[in-house]
Backbone as a ProteinNet text record, in pm:
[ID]
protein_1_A
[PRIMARY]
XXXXXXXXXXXXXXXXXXXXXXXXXXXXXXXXXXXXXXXXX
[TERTIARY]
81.5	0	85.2	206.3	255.2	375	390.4	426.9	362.4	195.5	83.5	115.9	86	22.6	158.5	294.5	387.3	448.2	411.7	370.9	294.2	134.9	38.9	101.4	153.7	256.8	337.6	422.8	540.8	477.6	369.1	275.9	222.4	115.4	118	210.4	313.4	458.3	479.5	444.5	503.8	405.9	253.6	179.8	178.8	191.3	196.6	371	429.5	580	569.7	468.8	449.6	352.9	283.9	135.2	237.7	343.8	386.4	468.9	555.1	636.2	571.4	438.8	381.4	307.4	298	219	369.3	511	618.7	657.7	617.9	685.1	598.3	431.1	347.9	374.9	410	487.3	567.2	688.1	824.6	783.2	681.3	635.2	603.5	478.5	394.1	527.8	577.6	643.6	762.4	811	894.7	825.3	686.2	600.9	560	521.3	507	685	763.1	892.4	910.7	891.9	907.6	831.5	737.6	626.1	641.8	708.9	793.6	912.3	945.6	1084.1	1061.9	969.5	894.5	809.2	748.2	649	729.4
-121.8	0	127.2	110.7	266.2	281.6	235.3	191	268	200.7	293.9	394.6	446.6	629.9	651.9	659.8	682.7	713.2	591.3	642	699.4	698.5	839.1	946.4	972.1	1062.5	1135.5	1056.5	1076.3	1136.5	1023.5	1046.9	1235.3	1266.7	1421.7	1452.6	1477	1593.1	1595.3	1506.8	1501.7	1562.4	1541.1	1608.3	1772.8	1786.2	1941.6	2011.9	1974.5	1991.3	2006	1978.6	1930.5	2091	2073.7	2180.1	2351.3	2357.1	2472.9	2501.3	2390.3	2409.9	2485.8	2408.8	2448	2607.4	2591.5	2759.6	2868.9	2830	2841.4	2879.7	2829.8	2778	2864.1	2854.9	2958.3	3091.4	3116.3	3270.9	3305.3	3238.1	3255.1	3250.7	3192	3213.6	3298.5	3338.8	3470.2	3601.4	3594.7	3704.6	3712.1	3600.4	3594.5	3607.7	3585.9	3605.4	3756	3860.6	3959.7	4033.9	3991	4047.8	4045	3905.2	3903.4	3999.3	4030.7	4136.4	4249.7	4306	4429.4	4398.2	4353.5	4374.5	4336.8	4275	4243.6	4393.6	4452.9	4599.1	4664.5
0	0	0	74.3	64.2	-51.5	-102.6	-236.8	-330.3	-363.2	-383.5	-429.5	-291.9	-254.2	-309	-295.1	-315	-503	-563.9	-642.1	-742.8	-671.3	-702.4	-674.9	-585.5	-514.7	-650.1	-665.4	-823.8	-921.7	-992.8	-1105.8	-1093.2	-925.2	-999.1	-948.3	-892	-876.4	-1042	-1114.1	-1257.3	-1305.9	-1296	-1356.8	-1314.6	-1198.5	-1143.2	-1190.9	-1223.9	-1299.1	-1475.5	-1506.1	-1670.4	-1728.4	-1577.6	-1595.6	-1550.1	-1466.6	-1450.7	-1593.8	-1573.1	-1754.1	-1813	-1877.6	-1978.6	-1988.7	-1857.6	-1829.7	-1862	-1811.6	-1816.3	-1933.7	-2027.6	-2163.4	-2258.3	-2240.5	-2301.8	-2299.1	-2185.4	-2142	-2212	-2270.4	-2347.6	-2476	-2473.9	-2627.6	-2674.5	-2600.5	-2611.5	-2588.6	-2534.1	-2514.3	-2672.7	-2703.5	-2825.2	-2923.9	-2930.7	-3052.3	-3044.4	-2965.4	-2970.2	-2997.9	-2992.9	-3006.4	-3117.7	-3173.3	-3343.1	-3402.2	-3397.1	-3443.3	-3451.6	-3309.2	-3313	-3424.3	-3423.8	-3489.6	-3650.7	-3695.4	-3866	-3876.5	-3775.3	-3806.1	-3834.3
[MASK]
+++++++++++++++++++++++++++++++++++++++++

């Protein structure tokens, strides 16, 4: 059993690590995509 929970445990630290990235990663985008724009206008 604690095996288990342990690794439910793993599984979301990975899912809550995947979900900040990505919020992470959208940011750098958005921000490099409005940069390109400036700099093509």
């Amino acid at each position: 059993m604690p095996s288990s929970s342990k690794y439910s445990k793993k599984v979301l630290d990975i899912h809550y690590y995947n979900f900040y990235f990505n919020r992470k990663n959208t940011k750098i985008t958005f921000r490099n995509f409005s940069l390109n724009r400036f700099i093509t206008n």
